[in-house]
N, C-alpha and C positions, 0 to 999 in steps of 0.2 A: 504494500500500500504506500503510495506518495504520503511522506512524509506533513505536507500540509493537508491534504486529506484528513489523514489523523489525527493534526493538533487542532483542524476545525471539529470533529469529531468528539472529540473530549471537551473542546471549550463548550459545546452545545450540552453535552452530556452534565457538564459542570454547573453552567446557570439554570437549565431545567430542575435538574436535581433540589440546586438550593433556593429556587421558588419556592419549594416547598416548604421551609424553614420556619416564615414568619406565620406561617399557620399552624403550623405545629408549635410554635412557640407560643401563638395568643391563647391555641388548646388548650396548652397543659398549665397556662397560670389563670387562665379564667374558669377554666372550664365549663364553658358555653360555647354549645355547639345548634342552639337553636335557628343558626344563621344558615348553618352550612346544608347543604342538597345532601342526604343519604342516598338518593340514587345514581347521583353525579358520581360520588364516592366509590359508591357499589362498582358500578361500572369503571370508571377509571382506575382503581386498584383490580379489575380482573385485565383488564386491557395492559397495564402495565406489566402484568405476571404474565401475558402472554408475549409483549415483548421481550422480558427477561428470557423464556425460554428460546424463543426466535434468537435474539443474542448468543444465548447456548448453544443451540442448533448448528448456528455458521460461525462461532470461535470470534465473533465482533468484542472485543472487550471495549469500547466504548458502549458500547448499548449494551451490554452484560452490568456494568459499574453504573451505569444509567439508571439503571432502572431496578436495579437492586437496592441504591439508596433512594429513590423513589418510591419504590416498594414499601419501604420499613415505614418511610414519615406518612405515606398517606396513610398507609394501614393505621397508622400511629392514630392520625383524628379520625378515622374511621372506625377505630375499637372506643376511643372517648365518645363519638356517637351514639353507638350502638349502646353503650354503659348511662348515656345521660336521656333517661325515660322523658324527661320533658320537651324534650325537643322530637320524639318518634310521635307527637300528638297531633 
């Protein structure tokens, strides 16, 4: 793989990834998830586990790293979701 390939690769993997940050951050110190879409969630944390494996498949370790830490943070507000009954109403 062409070297700038790659490092575009990783820089994209790098700021998607840590989009996710500030909301996992506002999560776990408010814990108020009454704002956020459970289905959006849903969906997007399966879609990303199916990129993760696509990654695996064809050896991409940009998109393997992608969405592995993508994986953890969204699951992350998506298990405080699922835990904070007031907001499944």
């Amino acid at each position: 793989m062409h070297p700038l390939s790659e490092l575009t690769g990783y820089l994209a993997a790098t700021l998607t990834s840590l989009s996710f940050v500030p909301q996992v951050w506002r999560t776990l110190h408010t814990r108020d998830t009454r704002a956020i879409s459970l289905g959006m969630y849903l969906m997007f944390s399966a879609g990303v586990a199916l990129w993760l494996v696509y990654g695996v498949l064809i050896g991409a370790w940009p998109i393997i790293l992608a969405n592995a830490v993508t994986l953890v943070l969204a699951s992350t507000v998506l298990w405080h979701k699922l835990l904070d009954r007031r907001s499944l109403r």
